[in-house]
FIGU-544188 format. One record per residue: residue number from 1; z, x, y of N, C-alpha, C in turn. Coordinates in nm, 2 decimals. Atoms other than C-alpha are relative to their C-alpha. Layout:
% FIGU-544188
num	n_w	n_u	n_v	ca_w	ca_u	ca_v	c_w	c_u	c_v
NUM	Z	X	Y	Z	X	Y	Z	X	Y
...
END
This chain:
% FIGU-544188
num	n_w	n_u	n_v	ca_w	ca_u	ca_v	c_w	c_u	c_v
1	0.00	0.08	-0.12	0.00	0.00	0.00	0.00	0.09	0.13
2	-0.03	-0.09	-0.10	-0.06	0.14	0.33	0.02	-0.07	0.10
3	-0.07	0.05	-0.10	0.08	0.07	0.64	-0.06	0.06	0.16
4	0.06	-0.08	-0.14	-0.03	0.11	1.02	0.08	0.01	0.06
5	-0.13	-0.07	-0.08	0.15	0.35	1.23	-0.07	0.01	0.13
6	0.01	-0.09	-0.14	0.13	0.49	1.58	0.03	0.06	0.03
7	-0.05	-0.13	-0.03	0.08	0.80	1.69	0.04	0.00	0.14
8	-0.05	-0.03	-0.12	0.20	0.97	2.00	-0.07	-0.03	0.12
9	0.09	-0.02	-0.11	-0.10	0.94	2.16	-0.05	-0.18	0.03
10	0.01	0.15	-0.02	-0.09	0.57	2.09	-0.12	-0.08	-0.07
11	0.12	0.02	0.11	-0.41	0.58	1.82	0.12	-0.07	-0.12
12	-0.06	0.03	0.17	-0.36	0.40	1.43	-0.02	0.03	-0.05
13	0.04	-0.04	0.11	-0.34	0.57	1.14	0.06	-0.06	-0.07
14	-0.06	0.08	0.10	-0.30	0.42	0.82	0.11	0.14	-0.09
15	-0.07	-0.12	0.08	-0.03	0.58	0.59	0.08	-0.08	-0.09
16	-0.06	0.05	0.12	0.10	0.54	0.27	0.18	-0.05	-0.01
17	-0.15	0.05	-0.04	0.40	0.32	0.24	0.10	0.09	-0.07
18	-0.06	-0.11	0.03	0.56	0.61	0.03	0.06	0.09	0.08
19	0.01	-0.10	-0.11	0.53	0.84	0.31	0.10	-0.03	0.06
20	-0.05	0.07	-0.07	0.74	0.63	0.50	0.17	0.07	0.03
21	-0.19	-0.05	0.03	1.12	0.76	0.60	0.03	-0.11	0.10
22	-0.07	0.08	-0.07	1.34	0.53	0.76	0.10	0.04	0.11
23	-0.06	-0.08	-0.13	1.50	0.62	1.10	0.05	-0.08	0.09
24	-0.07	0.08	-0.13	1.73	0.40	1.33	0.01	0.12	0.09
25	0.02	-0.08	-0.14	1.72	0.56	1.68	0.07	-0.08	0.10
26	-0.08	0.08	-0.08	1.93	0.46	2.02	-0.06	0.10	0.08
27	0.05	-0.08	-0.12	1.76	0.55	2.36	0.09	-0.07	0.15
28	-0.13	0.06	-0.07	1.98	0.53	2.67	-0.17	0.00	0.16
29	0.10	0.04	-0.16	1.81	0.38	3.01	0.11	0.01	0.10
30	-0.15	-0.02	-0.08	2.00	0.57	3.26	-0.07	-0.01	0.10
31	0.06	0.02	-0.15	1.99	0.43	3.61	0.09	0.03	0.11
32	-0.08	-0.06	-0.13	2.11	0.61	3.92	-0.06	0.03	0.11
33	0.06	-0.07	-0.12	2.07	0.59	4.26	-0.14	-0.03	0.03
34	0.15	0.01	-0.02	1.73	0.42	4.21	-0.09	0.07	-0.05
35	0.04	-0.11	0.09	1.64	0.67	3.99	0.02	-0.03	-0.18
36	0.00	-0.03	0.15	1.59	0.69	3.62	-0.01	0.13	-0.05
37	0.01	-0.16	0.11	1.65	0.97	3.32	-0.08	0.02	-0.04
38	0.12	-0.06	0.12	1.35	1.10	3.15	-0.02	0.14	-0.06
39	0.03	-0.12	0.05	1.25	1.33	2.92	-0.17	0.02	0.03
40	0.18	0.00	0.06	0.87	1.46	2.88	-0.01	0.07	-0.13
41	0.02	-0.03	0.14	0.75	1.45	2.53	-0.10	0.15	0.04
42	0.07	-0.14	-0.02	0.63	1.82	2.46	-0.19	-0.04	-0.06
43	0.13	0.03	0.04	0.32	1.68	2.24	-0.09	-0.02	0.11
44	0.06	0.06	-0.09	0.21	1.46	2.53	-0.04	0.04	0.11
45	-0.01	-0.02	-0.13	0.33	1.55	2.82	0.03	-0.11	0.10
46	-0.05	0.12	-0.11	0.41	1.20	2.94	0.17	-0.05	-0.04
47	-0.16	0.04	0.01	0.81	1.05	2.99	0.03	-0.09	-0.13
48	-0.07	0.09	0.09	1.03	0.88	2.75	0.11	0.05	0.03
49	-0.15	0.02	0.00	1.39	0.79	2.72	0.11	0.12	-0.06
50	-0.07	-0.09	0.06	1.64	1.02	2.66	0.08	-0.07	-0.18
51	-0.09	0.14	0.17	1.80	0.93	2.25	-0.05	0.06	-0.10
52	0.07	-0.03	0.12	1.68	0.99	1.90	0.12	-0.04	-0.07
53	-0.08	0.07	0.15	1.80	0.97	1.54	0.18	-0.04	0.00
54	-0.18	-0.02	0.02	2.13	0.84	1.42	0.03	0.07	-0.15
55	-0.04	-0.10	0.19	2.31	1.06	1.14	0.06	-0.13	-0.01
56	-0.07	0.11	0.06	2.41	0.87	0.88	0.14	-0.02	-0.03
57	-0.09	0.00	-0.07	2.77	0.77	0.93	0.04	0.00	0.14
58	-0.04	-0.03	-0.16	2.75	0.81	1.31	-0.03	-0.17	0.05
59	0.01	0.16	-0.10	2.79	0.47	1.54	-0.09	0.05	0.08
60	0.12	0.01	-0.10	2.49	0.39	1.71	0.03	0.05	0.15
61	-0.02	-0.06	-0.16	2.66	0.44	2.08	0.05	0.14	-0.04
62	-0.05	-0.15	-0.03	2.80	0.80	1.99	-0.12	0.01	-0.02
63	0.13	-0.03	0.01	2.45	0.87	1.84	-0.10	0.06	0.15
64	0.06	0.00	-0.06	2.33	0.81	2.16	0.01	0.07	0.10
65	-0.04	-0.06	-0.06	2.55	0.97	2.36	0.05	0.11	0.00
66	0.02	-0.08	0.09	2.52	1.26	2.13	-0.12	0.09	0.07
67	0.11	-0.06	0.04	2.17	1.27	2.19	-0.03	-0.01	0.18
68	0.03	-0.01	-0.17	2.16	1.25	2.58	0.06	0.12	0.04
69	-0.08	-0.16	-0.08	2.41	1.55	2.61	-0.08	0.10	-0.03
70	0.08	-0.12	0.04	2.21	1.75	2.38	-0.14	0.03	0.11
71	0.14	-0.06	-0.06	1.88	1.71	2.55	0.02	-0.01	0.16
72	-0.02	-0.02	-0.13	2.00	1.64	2.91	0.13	0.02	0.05
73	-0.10	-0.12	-0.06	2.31	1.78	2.96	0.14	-0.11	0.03
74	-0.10	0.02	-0.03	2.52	1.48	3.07	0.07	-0.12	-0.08
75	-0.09	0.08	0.06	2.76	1.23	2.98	-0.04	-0.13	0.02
76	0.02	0.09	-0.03	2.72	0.88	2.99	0.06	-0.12	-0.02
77	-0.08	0.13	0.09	2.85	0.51	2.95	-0.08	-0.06	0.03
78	0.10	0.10	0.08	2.68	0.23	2.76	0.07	-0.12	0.15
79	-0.02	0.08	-0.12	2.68	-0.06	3.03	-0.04	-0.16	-0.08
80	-0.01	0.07	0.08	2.49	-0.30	2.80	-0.13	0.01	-0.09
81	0.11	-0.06	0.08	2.23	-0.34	2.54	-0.12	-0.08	0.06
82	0.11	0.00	-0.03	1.87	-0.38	2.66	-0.10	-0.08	-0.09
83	0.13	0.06	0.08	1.63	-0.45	2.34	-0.02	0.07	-0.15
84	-0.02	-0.08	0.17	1.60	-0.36	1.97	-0.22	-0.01	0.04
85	0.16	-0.03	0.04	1.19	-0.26	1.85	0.01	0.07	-0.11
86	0.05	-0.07	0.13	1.05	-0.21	1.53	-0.14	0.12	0.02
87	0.12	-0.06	-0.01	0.81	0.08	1.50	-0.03	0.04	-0.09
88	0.03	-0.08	0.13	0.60	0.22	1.25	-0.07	0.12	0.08
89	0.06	-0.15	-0.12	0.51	0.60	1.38	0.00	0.13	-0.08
90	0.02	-0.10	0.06	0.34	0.83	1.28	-0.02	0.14	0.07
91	-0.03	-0.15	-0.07	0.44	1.24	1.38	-0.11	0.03	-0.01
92	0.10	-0.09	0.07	0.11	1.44	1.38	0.07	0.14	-0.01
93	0.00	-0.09	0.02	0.26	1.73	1.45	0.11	0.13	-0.09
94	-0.08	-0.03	0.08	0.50	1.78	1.15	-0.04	-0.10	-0.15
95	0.02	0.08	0.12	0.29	1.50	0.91	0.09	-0.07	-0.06
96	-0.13	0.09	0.08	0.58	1.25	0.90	-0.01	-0.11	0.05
97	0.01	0.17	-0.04	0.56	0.86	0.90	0.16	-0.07	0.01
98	-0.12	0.00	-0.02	0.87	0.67	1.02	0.02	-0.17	0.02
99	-0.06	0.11	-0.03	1.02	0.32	1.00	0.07	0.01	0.05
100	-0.15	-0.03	-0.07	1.21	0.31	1.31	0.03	-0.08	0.07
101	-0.09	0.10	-0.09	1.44	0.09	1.42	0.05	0.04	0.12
102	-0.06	-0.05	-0.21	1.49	0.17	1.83	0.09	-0.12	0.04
103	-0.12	0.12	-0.07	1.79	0.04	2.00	0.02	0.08	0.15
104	-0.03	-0.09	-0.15	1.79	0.08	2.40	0.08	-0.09	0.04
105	-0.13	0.08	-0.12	2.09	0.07	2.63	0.01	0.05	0.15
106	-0.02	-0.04	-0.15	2.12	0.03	2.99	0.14	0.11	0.01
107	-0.12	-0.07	-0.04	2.36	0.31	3.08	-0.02	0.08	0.13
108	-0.02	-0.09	-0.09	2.51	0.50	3.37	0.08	0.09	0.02
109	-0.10	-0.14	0.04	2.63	0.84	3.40	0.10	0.02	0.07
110	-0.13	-0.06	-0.06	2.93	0.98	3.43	-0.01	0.14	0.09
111	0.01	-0.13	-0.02	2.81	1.34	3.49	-0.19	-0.06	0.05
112	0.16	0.02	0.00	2.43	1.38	3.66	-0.09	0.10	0.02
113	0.11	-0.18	-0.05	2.36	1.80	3.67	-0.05	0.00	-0.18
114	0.02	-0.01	0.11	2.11	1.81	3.42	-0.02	0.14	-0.03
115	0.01	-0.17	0.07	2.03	2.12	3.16	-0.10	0.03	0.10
116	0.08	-0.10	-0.08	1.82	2.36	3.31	-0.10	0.04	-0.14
117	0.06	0.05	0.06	1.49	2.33	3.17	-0.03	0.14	-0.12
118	-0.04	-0.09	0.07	1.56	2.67	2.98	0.10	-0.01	-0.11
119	-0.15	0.01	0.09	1.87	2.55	2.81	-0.05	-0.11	-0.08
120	0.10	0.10	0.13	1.66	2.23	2.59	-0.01	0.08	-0.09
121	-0.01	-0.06	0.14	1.69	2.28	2.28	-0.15	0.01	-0.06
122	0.13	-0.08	0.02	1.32	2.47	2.22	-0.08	-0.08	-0.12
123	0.03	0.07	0.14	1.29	2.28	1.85	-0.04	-0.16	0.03
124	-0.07	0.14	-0.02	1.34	1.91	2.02	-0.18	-0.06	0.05
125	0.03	0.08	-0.04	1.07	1.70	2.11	-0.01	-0.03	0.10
126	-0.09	0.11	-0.14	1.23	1.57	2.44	-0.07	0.15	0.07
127	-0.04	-0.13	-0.14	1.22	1.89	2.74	0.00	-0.05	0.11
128	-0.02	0.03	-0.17	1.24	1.87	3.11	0.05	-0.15	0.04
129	-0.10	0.14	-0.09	1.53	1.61	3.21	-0.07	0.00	0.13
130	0.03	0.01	-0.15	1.43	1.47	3.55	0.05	-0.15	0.04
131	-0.09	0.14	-0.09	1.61	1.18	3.77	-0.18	-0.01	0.05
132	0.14	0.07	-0.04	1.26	1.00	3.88	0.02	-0.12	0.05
133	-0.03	0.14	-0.04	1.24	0.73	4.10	-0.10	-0.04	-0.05
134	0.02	0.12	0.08	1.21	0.41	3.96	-0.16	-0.06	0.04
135	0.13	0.04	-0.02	0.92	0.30	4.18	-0.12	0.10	0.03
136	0.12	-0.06	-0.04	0.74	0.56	4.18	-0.08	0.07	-0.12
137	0.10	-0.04	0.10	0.63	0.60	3.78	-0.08	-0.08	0.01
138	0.15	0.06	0.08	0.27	0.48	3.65	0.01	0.01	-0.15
139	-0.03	0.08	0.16	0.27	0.30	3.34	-0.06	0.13	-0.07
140	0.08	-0.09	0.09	-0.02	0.60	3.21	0.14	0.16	0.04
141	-0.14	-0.12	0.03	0.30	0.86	3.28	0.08	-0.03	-0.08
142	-0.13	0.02	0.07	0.50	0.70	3.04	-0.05	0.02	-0.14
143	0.05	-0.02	0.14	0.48	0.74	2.66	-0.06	-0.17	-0.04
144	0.03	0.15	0.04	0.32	0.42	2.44	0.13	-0.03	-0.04
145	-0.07	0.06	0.01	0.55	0.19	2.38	0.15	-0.03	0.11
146	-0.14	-0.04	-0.09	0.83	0.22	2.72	-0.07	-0.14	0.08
147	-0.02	0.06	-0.11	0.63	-0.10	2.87	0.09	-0.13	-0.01
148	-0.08	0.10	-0.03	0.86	-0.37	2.76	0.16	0.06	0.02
149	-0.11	-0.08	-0.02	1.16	-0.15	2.87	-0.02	-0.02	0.16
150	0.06	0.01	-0.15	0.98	-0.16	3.21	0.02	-0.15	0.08
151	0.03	0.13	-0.06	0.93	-0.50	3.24	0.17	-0.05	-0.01
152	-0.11	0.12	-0.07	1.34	-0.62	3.18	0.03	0.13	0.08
153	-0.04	-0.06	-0.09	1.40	-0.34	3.43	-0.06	-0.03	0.14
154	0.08	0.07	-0.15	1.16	-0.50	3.71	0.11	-0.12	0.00
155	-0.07	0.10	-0.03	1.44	-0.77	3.66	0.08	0.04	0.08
156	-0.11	-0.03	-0.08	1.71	-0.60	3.80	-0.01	0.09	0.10
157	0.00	-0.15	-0.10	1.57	-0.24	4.00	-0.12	-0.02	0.08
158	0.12	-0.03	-0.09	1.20	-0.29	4.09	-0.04	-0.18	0.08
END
């Protein structure tokens, strides 16, 4: 049986339901000051959310606020929850297919000096933290999938 995924770049490739690994994920939507958190995917080169995998055993909010210190340096609190999304996604550049369950939360930080784009962890996906105002990304700067994230945030910032 094969299944259709999406890549990074936002193409479909089919991939064998075998292939498949399963991956809950928690991405934090941090808003400050009119400004938002982002990472830029190294593949791309366009933004996404700060966040990634949950170990198994770990609670979804440490996960997340695990995975924000690591790649941007600061602290955060969960404020409330945002939006679940199923994905099917496929890595090119490690050949791995992924059922993943994404869970985003509006949060706001505690701390807001991020790493120094030297100090990212070199192996990660994520690099260059940047506070970005809110009205001034373009949908084609953002990774596939971040526009229904966009739209409940025009409820309350744009």
């Amino acid at each position: 049986m094969l299944i259709e995924c999406t890549t990074l770049q936002g193409d479909k490739k089919m991939i064998s339901k075998e292939k498949l690994v399963f991956r809950p994920a928690a991405y934090a939507v941090v808003i400050n000051d009119g400004k938002i958190l982002l990472m830029k995917t190294k593949t791309t080169g366009k933004y996404w959310f700060p966040g990634g995998g949950i170990d198994l055993g770990e609670k979804l909010e440490n996960a997340m606020k695990r995975e924000v210190r690591e790649e941007a340096g600061i602290e955060i609190e969960v404020e409330k929850f945002l939006s679940f999304k199923e994905v099917f996604f496929y890595y090119e550049p490690l050949d791995e297919a992924y059922q993943n369950f994404s869970f985003f939360y509006l949060c706001k930080p505690i701390t807001t000096e991020l790493l120094d784009d030297d100090k990212v962890d070199q192996e990660d996906e994520s690099e260059k933290p940047r506070w970005i105002d809110l009205k001034s990304i373009k949908k084609e700067e953002m990774q596939t999938g971040s526009e229904e994230i966009f739209q409940l945030l025009e409820e309350f910032y744009l």
